[in-house]
TIRO-2110 file (N, C-alpha, C; in Angstrom, 1 decimal):
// TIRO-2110
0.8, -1.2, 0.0, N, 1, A
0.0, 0.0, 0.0, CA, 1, A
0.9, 1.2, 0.0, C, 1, A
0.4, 2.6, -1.0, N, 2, A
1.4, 3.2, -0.7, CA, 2, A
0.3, 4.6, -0.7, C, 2, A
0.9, 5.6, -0.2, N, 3, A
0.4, 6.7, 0.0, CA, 3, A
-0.8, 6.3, 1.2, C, 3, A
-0.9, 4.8, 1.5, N, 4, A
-2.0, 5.3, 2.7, CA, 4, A
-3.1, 5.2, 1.9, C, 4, A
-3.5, 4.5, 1.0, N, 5, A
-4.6, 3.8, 0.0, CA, 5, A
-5.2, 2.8, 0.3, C, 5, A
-5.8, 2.2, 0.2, N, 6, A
-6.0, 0.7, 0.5, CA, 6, A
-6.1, -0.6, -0.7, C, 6, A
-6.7, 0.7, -1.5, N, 7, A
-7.5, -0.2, -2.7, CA, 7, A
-6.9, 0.6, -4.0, C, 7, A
-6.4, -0.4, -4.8, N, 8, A
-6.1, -0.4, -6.0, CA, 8, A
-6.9, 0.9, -6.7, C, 8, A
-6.5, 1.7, -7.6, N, 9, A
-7.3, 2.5, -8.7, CA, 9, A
-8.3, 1.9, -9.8, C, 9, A
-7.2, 0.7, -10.5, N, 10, A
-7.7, 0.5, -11.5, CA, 10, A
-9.3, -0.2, -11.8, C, 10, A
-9.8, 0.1, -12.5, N, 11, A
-11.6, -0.6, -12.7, CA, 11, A
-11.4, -2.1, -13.4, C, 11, A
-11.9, -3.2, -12.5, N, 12, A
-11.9, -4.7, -13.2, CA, 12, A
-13.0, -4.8, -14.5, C, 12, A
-12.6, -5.6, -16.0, N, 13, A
-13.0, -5.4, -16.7, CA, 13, A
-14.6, -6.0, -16.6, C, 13, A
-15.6, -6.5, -17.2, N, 14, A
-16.8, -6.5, -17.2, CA, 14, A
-16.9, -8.3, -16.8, C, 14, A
-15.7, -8.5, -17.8, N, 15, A
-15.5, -10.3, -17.3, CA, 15, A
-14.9, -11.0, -15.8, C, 15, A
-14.0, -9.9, -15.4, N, 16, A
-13.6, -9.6, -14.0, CA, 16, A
-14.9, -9.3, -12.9, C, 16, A
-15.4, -8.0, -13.0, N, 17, A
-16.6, -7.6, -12.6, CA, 17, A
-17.9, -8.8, -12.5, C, 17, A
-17.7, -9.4, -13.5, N, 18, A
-18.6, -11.3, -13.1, CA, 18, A
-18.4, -11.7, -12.1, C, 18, A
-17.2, -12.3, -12.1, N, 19, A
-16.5, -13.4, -11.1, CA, 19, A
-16.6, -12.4, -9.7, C, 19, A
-16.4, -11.2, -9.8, N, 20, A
-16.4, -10.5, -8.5, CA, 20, A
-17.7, -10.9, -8.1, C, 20, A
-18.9, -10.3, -8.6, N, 21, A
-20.4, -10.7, -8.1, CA, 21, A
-20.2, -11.9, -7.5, C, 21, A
-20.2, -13.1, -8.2, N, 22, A
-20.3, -14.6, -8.3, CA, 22, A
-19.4, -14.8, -7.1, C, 22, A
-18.3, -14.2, -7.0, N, 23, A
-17.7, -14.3, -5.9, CA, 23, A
-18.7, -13.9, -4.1, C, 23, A
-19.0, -12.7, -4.8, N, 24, A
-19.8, -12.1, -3.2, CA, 24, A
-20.6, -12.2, -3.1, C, 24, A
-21.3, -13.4, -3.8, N, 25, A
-22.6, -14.6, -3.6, CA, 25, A
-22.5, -15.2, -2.9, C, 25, A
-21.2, -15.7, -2.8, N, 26, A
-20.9, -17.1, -1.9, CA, 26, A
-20.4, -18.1, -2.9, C, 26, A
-20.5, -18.2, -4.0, N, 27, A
-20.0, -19.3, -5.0, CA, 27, A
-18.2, -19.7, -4.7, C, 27, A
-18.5, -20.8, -5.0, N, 28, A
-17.0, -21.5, -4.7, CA, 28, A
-16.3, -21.3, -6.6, C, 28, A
-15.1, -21.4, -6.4, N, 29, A
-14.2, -21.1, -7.8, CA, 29, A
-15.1, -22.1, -8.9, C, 29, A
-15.4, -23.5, -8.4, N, 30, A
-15.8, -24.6, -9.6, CA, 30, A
-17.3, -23.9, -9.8, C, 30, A
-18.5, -23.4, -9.0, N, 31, A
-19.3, -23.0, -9.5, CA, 31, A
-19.3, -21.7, -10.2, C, 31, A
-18.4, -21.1, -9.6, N, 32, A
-18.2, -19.6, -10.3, CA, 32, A
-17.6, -19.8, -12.2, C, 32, A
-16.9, -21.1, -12.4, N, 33, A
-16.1, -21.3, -13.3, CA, 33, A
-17.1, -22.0, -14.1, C, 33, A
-18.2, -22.7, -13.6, N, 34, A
-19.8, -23.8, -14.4, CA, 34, A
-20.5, -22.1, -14.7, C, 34, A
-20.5, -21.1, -14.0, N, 35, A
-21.5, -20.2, -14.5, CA, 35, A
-20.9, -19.2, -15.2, C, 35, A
-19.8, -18.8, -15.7, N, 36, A
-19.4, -18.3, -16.6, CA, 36, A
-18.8, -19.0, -18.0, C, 36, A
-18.9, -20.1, -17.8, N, 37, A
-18.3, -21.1, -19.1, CA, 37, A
-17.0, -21.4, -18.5, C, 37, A
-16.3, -21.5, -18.4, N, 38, A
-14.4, -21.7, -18.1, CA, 38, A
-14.1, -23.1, -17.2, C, 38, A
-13.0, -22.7, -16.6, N, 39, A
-12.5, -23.6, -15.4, CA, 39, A
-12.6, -23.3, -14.4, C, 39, A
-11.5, -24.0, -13.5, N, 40, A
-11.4, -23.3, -12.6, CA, 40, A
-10.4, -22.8, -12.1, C, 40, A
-8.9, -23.2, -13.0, N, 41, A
-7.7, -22.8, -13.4, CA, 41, A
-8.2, -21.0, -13.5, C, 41, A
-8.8, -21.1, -14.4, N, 42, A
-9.0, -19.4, -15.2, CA, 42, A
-9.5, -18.6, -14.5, C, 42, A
-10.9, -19.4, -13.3, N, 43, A
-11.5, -18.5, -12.4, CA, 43, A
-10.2, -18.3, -11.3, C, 43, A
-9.1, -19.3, -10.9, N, 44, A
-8.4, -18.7, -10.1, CA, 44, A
-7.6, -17.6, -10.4, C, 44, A
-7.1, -17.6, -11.9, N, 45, A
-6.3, -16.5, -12.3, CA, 45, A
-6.8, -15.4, -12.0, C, 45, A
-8.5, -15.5, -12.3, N, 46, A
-9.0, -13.7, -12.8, CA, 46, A
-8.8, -13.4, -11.3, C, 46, A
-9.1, -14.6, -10.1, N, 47, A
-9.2, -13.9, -9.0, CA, 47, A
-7.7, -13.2, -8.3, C, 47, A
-6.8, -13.6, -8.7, N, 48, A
-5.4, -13.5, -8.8, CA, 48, A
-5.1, -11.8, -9.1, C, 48, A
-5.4, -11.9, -10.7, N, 49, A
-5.6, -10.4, -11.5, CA, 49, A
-6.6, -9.4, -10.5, C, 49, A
-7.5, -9.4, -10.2, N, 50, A
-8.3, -8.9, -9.2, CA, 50, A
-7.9, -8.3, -7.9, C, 50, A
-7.8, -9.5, -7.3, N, 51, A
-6.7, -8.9, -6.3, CA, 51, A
-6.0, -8.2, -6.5, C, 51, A
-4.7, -8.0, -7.8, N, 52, A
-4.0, -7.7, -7.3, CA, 52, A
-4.3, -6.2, -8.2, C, 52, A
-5.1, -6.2, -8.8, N, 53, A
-5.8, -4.9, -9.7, CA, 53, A
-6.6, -4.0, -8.3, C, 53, A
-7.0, -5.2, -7.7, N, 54, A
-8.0, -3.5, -6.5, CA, 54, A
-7.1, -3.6, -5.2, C, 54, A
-6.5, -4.4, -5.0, N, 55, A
-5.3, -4.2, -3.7, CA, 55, A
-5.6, -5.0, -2.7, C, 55, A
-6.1, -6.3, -3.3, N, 56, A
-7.0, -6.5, -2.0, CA, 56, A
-6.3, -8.3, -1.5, C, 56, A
-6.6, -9.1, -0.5, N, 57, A
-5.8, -10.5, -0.4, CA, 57, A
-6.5, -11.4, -0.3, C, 57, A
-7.7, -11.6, -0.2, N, 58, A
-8.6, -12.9, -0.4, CA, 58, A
-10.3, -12.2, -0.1, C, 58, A
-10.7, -13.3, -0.7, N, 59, A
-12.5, -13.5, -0.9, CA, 59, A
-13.2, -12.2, 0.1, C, 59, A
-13.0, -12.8, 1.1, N, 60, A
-13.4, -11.7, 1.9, CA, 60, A
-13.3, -10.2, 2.0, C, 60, A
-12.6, -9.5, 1.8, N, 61, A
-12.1, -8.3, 1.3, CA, 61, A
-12.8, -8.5, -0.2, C, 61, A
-12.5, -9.1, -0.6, N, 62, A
-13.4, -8.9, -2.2, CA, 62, A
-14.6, -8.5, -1.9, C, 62, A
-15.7, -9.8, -0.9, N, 63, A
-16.7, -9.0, -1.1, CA, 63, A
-17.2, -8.4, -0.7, C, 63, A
-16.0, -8.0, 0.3, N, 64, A
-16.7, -6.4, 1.3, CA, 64, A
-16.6, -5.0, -0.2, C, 64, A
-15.7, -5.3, -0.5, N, 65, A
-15.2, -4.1, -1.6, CA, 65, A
-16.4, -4.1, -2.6, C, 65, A
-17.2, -5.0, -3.3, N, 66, A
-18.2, -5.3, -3.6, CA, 66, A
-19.3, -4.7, -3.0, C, 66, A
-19.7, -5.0, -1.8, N, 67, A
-20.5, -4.5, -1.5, CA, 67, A
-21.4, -3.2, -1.0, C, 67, A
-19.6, -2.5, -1.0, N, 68, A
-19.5, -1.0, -0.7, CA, 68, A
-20.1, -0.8, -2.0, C, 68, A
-19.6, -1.1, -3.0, N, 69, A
-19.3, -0.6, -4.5, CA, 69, A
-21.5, -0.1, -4.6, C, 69, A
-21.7, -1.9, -4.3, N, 70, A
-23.3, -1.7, -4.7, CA, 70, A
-23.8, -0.3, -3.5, C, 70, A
-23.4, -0.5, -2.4, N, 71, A
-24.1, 0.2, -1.2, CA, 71, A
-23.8, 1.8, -1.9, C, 71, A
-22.7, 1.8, -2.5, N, 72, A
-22.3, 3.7, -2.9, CA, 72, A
-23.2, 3.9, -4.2, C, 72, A
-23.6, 2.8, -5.1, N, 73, A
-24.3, 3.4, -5.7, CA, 73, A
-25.6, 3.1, -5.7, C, 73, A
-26.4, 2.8, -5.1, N, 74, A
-28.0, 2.6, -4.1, CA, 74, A
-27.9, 3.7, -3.4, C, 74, A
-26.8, 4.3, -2.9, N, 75, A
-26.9, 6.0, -2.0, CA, 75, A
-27.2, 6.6, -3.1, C, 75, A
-26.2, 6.8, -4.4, N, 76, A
-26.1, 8.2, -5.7, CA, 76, A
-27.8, 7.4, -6.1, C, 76, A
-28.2, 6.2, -6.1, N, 77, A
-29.5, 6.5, -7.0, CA, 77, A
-30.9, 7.3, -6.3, C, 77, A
END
């Protein structure tokens, strides 16, 4: 972490942005990998890229960051 940040800048792409949901469902890698088409090789990578795209170190932190994400924009609507 630098400057005292916590979380990555960058925006996960829309196929990223899946697996996140799927993730902060409760879905385990092999079902997250049956509902997007793939593996579960591939769902581990994206989760890999993810992490290391929003700053974050396992599931949990995922889908807190998630859930902020919905909760900030349910406030703006």
């Amino acid at each position: 972490m630098f400057g005292g940040e916590r979380y990555g800048k960058r925006n996960p792409s829309e196929r990223e942005s899946r697996v996140i949901e799927l993730v902060a469902r409760g879905l385990k890698n092999k079902e997250v990998a049956d509902e997007i088409g793939t593996t579960e090789h591939v769902v581990k990578n994206y989760l890999r890229v993810i992490y290391d795209k929003l700053g974050l170190w396992n599931r949990v932190e995922l889908a807190l960051w998630y859930e902020a994400r919905r909760y900030e924009q349910i406030a703006r609507a």
